[in-house]
C-alpha positions as CSV (number, residue, x, y, z in Angstrom):
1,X,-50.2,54.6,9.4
2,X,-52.5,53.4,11.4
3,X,-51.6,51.6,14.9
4,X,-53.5,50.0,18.1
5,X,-51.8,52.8,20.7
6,X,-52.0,52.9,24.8
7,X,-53.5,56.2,25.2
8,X,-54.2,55.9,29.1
9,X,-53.5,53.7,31.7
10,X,-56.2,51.1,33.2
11,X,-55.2,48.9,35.7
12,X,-58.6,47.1,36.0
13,X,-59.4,47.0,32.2
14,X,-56.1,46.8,29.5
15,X,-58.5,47.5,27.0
16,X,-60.2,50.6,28.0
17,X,-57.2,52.9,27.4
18,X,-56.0,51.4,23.9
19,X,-57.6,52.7,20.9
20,X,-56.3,52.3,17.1
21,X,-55.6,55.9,15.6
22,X,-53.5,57.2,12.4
23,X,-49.8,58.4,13.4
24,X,-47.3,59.9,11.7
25,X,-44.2,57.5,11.9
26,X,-41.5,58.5,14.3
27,X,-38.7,59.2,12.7
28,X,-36.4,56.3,13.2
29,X,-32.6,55.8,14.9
30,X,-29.9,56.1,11.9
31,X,-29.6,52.1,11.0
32,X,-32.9,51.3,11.4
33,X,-34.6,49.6,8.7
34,X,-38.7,49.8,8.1
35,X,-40.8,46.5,7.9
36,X,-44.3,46.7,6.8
37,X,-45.9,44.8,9.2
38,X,-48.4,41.1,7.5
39,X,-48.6,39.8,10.8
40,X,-48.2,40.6,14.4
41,X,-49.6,38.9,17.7
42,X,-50.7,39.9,21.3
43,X,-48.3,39.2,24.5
44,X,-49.2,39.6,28.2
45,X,-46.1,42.7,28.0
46,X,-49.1,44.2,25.7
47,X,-51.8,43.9,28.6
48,X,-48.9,44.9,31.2
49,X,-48.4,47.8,29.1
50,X,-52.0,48.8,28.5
51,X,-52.2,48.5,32.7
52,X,-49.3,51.0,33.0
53,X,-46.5,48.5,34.1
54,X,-42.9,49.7,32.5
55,X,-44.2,52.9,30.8
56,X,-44.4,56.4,32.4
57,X,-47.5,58.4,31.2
58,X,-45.0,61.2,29.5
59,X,-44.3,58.2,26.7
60,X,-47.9,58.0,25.6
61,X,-49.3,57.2,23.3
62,X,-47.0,54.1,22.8
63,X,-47.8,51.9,19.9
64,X,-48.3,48.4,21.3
65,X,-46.7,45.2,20.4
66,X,-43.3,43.0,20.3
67,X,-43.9,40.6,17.6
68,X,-44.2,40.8,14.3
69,X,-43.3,39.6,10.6
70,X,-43.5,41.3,7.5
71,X,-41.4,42.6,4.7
72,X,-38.3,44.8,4.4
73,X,-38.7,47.7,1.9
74,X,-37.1,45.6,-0.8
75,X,-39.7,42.4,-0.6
76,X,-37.6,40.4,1.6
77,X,-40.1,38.7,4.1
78,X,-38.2,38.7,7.8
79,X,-39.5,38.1,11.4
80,X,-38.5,40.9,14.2
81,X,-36.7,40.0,16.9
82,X,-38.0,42.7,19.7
83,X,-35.5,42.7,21.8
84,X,-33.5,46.1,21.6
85,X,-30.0,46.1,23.1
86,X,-27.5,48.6,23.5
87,X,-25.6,49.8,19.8
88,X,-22.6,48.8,21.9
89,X,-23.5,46.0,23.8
90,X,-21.6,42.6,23.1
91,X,-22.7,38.6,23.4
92,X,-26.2,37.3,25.1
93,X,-28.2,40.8,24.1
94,X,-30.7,39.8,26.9
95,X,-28.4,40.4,29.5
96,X,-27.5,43.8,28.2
97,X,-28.7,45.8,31.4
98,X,-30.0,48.6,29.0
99,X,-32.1,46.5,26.8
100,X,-36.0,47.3,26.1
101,X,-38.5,45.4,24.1
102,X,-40.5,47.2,21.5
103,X,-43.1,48.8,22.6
104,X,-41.1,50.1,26.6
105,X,-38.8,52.5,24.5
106,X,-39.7,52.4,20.9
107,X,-42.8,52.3,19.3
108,X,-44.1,48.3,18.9
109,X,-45.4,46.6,16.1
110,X,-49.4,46.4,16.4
111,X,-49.5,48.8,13.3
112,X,-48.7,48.9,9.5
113,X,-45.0,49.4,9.4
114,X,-42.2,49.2,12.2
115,X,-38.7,50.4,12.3
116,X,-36.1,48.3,14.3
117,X,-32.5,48.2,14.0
118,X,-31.1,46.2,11.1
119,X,-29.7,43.5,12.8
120,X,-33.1,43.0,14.3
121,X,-34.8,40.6,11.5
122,X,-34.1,37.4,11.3
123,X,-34.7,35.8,7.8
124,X,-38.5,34.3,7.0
125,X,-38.2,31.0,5.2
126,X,-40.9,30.0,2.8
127,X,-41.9,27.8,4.4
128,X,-43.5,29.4,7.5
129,X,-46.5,31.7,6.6
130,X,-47.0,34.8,8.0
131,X,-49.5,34.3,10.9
132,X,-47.5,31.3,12.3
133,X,-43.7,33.7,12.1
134,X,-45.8,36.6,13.8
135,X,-46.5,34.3,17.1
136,X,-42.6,33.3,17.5
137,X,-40.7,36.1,18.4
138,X,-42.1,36.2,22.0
139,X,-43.7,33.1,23.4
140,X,-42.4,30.8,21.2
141,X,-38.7,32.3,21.9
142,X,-38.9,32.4,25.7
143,X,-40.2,28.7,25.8
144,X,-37.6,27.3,23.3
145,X,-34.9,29.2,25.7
146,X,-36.4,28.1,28.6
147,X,-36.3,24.3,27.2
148,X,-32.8,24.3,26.3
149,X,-30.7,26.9,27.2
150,X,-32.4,27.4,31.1
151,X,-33.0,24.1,32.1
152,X,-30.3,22.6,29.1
153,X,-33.0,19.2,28.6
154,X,-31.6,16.4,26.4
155,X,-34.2,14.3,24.6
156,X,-36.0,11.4,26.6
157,X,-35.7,13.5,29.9
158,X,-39.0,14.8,31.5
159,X,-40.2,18.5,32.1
160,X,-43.2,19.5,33.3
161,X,-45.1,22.4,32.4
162,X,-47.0,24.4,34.8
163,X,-50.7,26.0,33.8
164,X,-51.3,24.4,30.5
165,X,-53.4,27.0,27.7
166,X,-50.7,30.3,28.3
167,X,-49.2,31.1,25.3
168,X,-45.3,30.0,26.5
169,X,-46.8,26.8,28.3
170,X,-48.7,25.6,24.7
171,X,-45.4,26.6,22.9
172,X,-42.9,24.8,25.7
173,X,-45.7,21.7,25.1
174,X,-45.2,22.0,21.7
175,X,-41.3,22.4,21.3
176,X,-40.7,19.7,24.3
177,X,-42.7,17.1,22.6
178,X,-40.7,17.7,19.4
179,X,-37.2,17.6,20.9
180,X,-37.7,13.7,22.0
181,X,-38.8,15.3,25.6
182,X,-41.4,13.9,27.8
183,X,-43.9,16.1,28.7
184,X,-46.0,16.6,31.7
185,X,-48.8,19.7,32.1
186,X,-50.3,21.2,35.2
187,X,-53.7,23.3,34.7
188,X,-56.4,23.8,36.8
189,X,-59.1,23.6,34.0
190,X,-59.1,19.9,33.1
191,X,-60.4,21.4,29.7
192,X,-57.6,22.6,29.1
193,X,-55.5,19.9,30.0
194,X,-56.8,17.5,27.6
195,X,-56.5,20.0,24.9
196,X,-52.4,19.9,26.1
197,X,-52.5,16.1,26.0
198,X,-54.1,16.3,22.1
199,X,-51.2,18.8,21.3
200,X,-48.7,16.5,22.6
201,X,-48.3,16.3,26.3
202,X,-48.2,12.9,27.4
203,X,-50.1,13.3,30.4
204,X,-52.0,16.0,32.6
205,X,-52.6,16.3,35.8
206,X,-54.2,19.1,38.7
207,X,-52.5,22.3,40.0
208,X,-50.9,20.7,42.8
209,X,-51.5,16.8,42.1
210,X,-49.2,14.7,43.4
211,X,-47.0,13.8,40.1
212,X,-45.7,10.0,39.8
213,X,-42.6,10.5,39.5
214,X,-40.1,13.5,40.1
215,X,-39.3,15.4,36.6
216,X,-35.6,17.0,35.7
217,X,-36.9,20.6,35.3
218,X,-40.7,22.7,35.7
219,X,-41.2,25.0,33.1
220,X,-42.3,27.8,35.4
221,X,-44.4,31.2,34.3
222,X,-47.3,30.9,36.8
223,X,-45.4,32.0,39.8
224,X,-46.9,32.4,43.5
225,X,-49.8,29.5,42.2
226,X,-47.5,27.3,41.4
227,X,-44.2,27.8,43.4
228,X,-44.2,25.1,45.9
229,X,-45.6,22.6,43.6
230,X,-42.4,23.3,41.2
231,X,-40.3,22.9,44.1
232,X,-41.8,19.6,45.6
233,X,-41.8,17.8,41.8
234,X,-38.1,18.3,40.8
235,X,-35.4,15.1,41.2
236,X,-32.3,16.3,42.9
237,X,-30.4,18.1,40.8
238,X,-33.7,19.2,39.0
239,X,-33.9,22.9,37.4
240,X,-36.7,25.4,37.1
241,X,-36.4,27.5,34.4
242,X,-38.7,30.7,35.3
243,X,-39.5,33.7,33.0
244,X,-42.5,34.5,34.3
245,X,-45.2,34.9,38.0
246,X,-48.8,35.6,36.5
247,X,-50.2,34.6,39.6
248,X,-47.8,37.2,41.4
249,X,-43.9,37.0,42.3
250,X,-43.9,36.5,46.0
251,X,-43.7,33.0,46.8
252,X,-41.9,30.7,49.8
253,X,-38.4,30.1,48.2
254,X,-37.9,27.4,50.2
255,X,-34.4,27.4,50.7
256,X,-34.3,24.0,52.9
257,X,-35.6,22.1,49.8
258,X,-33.5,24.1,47.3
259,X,-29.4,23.3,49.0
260,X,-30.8,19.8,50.4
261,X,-31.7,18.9,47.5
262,X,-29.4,21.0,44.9
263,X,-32.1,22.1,42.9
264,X,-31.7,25.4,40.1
265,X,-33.2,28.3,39.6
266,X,-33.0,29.6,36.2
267,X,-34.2,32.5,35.4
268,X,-34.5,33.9,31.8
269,X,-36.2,36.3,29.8
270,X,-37.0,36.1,26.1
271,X,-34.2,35.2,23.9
272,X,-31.3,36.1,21.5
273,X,-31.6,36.8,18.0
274,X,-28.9,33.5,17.5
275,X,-32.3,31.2,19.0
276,X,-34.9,33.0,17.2
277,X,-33.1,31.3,13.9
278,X,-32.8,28.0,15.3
279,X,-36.4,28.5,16.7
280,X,-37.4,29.1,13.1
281,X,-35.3,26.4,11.7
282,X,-36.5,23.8,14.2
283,X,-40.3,24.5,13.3
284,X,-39.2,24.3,9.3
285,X,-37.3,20.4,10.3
286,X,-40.4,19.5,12.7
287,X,-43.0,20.8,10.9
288,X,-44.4,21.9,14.2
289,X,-46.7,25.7,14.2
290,X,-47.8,27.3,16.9
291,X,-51.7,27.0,18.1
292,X,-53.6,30.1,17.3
293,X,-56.7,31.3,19.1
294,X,-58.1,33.4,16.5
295,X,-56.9,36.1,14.2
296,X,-58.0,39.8,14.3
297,X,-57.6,43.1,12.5
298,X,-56.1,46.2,14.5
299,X,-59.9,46.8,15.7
300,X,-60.2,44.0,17.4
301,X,-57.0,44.4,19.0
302,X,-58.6,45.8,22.1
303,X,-61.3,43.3,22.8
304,X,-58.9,40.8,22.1
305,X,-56.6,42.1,25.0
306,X,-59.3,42.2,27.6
307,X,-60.0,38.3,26.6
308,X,-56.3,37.7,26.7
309,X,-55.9,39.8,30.4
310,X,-59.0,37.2,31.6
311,X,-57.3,34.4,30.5
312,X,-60.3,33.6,28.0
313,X,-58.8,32.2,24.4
314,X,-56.0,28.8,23.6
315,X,-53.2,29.9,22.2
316,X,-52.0,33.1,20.1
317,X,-53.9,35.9,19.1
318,X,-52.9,37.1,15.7
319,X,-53.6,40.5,14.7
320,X,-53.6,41.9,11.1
321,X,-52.6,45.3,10.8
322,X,-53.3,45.5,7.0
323,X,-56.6,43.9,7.5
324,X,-59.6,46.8,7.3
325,X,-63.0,46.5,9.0
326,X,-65.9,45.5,6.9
């Protein structure tokens, strides 16, 4: 089959060490089922992986990639949830100290077929088409769980979503606005803000801009940028729901602010299988679909990482592992 595979670290280019070969499947853990992959999309885990970050150079070549849809070996089109918990692990399977994500332990799903285990696909309904399922698993999960299991938002309260144009930041947009919340974006590109505002954010404003009012929670993935901002715009009582600290994890906690006022830090990583279904039923009520960037065969997956890595591109990059060059 043929797969886009980290063959070498690169810390200063993601792309320079991935290339797109023919492997031999692995042979798969017994319960395992196969999915021949339609549709799969690029993460920032892919270009953290790609830079060395959570694999060791004995596991390589790793295949790359967390999301993807496809179909079983008996037609039955599914989306992969990629989180991989212990056989024996019970309840919330991202808390299961000894989870992995495709791709850290197992090979991913940037290539023509994947195994996972069997209670890892989650049913594809009809009426969600394969590029927009392969974006979900990922960004679209972590921003619905940040939403309302994290910070637990009720319709008509306000969040506020830090560095507008990421891919959880145009899904949290995206799902807020279609849960009855209002929704504020941060972005230092005012490009990019009025691109959120035309996708549903009611209003945009600058990294760091005074807000005019206080907001009930900050969706928060920037990190260090961002920090004190997040802090400074909750209400008492406020939560930020984290899962994420592009612009690097050492920030000012502020502890004075955080007691004072009683604020909560949430933080959260991906999501169970049980919110990948709603996730999927809520865009199948709403009739929402996720903003996609552009859409690429395996070959293009490297390119495609260095853009993503730059922060060049709006939105999910779809890849198309069945898809051959021209």
């Amino acid at each position: 089959m043929r797969a886009a595979v980290v063959t070498a670290f690169s810390p200063t280019d993601p792309a320079a060490g991935v290339e797109v070969v023919d492997l031999e499947p692995a042979e798969p853990p017994a319960g395992w089922v196969r999915v021949r992959v339609e549709a799969a999309s690029l993460n920032h885990h892919d270009v953290w992986s790609a830079k060395g970050v959570g694999l060791r150079a004995e596991q390589l070549p790793m295949v790359l990639g967390t999301d993807a849809t496809g179909l079983l070996d008996d037609g039955t089109p599914v989306l992969v949830h990629g989180v991989i918990s212990d056989p024996d692990w019970r309840g919330d399977e991202t808390l299961d100290p000894r989870r992995s994500l495709l791709s850290e332990r197992h090979p991913g799903t940037l290539a023509e077929e994947v195994w996972v285990p069997a209670g890892n696909v989650v049913a594809r309904p009809d009426e969600l088409g394969p590029q927009d399922a392969a974006c979900l698993p990922t960004a679209y999960l972590t921003a619905y769980r940040l939403l309302f299991t994290a910070a637990d938002l009720r319709p008509g309260q306000t969040v506020l979503v830090q560095g507008a144009g990421g891919g959880v930041a145009t899904a949290a947009v995206l799902l807020a606005r279609a849960a009855g919340l209002r929704v504020w974006v941060t972005s230092r590109d005012e490009a990019r803000g009025a691109r959120a505002v035309a996708l549903g954010a009611h209003a945009a404003f600058g990294s760091g801009e005074r807000l005019p009012e206080q907001v009930d929670a900050v969706v928060e993935t920037v990190g260090a940028a961002t920090w004190a901002h997040s802090l400074r715009a909750l209400r008492p009582g406020g939560v930020i729901a984290v899962a994420g600290a592009t612009t690097g994890g050492d920030a000012d906690a502020d502890l004075n602010r955080v007691f004072f006022r009683g604020l909560r830090v949430v933080g959260s990583t991906m999501g169970t299988r049980t919110e990948l279904t709603r996730l999927v039923q809520l865009l199948v009520t709403t009739g929402v679909r996720p903003v996609v960037d552009r859409v690429v065969d395996l070959d293009g997956v490297p390119d495609a990482l260095r853009d993503l890595a730059d922060g060049r591109g709006y939105g999910k990059m779809v890849v198309l592992p069945g898809t051959q060059p021209a």
